[in-house]
C-alpha positions as CSV (number, residue, x, y, z in Angstrom):
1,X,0.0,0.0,0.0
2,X,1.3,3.3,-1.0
3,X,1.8,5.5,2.4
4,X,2.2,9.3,0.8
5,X,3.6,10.5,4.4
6,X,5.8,7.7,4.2
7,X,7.3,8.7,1.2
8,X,7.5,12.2,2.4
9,X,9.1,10.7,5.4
10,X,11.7,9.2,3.8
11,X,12.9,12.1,1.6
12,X,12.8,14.1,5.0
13,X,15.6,12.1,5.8
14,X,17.2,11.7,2.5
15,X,17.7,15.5,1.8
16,X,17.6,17.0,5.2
17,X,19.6,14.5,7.4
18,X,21.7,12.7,4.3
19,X,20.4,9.1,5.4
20,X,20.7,6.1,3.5
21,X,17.3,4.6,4.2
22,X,15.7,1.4,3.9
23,X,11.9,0.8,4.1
24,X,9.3,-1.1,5.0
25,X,11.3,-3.7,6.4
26,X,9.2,-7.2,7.4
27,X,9.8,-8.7,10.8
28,X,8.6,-12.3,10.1
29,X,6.4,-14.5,12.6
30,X,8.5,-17.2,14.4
31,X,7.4,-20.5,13.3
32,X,7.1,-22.6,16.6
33,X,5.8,-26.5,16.9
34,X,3.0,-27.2,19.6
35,X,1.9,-31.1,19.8
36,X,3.8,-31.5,16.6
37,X,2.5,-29.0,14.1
38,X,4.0,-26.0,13.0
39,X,2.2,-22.8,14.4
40,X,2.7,-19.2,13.5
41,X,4.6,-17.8,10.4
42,X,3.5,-15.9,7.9
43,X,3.9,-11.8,7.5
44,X,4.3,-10.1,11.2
45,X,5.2,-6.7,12.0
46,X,6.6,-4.4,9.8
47,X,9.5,-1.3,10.4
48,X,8.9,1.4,8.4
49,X,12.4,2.6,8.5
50,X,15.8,1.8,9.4
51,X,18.3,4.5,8.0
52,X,22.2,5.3,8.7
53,X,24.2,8.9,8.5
54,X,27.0,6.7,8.5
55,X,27.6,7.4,12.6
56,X,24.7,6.1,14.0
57,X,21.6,4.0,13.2
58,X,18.0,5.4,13.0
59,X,14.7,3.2,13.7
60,X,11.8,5.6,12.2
61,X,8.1,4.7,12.9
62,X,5.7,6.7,11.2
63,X,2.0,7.4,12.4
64,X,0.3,10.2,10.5
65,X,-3.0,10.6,9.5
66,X,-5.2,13.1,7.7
67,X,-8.1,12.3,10.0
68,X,-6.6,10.3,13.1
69,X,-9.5,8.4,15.2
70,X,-9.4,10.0,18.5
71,X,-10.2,8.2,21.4
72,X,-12.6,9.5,24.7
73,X,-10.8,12.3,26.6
74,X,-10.8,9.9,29.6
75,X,-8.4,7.4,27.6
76,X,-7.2,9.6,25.2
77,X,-3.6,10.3,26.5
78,X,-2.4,6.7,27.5
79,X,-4.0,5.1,24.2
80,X,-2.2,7.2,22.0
81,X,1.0,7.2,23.9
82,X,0.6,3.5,24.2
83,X,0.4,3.0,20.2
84,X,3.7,4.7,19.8
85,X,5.4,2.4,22.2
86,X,3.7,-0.4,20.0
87,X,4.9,1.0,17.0
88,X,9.0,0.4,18.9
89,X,8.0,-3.6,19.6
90,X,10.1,-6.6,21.2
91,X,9.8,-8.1,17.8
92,X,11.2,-5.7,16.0
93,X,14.3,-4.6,18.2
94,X,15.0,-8.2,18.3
95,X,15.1,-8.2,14.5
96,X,16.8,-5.5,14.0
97,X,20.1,-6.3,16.5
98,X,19.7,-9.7,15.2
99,X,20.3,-8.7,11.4
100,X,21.0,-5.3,11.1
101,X,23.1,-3.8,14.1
102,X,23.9,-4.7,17.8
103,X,24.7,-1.3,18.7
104,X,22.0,1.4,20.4
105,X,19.9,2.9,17.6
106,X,18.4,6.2,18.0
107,X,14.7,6.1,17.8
108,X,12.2,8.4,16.0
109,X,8.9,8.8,16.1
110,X,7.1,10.8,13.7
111,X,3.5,11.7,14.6
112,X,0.4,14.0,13.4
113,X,0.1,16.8,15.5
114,X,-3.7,16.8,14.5
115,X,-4.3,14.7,17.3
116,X,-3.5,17.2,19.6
117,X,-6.3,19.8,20.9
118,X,-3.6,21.8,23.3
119,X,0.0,22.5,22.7
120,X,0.6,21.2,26.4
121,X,-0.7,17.7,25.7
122,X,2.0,17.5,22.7
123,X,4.5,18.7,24.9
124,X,3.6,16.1,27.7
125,X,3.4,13.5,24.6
126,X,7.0,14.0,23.6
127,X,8.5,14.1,27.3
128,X,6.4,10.8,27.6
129,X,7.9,9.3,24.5
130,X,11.4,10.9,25.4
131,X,11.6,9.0,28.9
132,X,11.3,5.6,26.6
133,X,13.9,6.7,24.9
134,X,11.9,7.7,21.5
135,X,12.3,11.1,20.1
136,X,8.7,12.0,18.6
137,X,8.8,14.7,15.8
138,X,5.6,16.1,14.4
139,X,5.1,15.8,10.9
140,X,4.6,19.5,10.8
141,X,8.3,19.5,11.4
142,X,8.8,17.6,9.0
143,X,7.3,19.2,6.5
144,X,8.6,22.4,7.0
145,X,12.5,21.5,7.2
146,X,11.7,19.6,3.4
147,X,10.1,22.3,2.1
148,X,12.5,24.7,3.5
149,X,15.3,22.4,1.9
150,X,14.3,21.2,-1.3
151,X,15.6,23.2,-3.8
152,X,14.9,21.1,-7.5
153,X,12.5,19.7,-9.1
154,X,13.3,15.8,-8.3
155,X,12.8,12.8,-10.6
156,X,10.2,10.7,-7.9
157,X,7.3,11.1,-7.7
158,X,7.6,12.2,-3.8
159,X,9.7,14.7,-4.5
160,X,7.9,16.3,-7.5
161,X,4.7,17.2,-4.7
162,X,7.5,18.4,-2.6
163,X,8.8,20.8,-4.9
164,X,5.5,21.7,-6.5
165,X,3.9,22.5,-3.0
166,X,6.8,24.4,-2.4
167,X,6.1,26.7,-5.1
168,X,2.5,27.0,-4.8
169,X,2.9,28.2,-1.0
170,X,5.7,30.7,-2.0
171,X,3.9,34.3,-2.2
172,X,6.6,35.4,-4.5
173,X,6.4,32.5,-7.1
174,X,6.4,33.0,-10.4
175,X,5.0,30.0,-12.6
176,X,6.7,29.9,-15.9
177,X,5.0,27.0,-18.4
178,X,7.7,24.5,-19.1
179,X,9.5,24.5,-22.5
């Protein structure tokens, strides 16, 4: 399934932190044997990023919506914080110092900050997230430091809607047709 904040994601940290990335990354069930039959298996948990700067490592989870569901006010702040913990699994750590790295990797979490009615809460959200060790970063962020960044009209597709939302938000633009 195509992810468009994904892919905006992903040339976030191409072009503004010069990562070498590597997506969508599946974390297969264990097969196990109960009685004698083979249990489990199949497609598990998926990582949505794992990128290097060449330094240090980078596990990216990415939970942005256009129209997140929002739970009742009296759950509201543990469920969410709860599904970004879920996002940073056993599973997947397991996986990734198996294959990957055994070294510390530097978690980030990027989030929509339309799930957010107060600026407190966010800033409660990311000193939650912070004491796990996960560094959340809006996708407002995001968005702004491509933007502010991207400079050329790339050859993905990604980077085309960059580019062109770029222009369309600059006051001073001035749209030639191309020749």
């Amino acid at each position: 399934m195509i992810n468009a904040f994904e892919d905006i994601v992903n040339v976030w940290l191409q072009e503004v932190h010069n990562h070498f990335t590597r997506s969508n990354i599946v974390v297969h069930k264990e097969t196990r044997i109960i009685r004698g039959k083979k249990h489990g298996g199949g497609r598990g948990k998926e990582i949505d990023f794992l990128s290097t700067d060449g330094h240090k490592y980078y596990w990216v989870e990415v939970s942005v919506s256009l129209s997140p569901f929002l739970p009742s006010k009296t759950i509201y702040n543990k469920k969410i914080l709860d599904d970004a913990k879920m996002k940073f699994a056993k599973e997947k750590q397991t996986y990734i110092h198996s294959y990957i790295c055994n070294e510390d990797i530097v978690k980030w979490f990027i989030y929509s900050p339309k799930i957010f009615n107060k600026r407190t809460d966010e800033e409660a959200y990311r000193d939650a997230l912070k004491k796990e060790n996960i560094e959340a970063i809006s996708f407002e962020r995001v968005l702004k430091e491509i933007c502010n960044k991207l400079n050329y009209f790339g050859y993905d597709a990604p980077r085309q809607y960059l580019y062109l939302l770029k222009l369309l938000r600059d006051p001073n633009r001035t749209l030639s047709p191309l020749r």
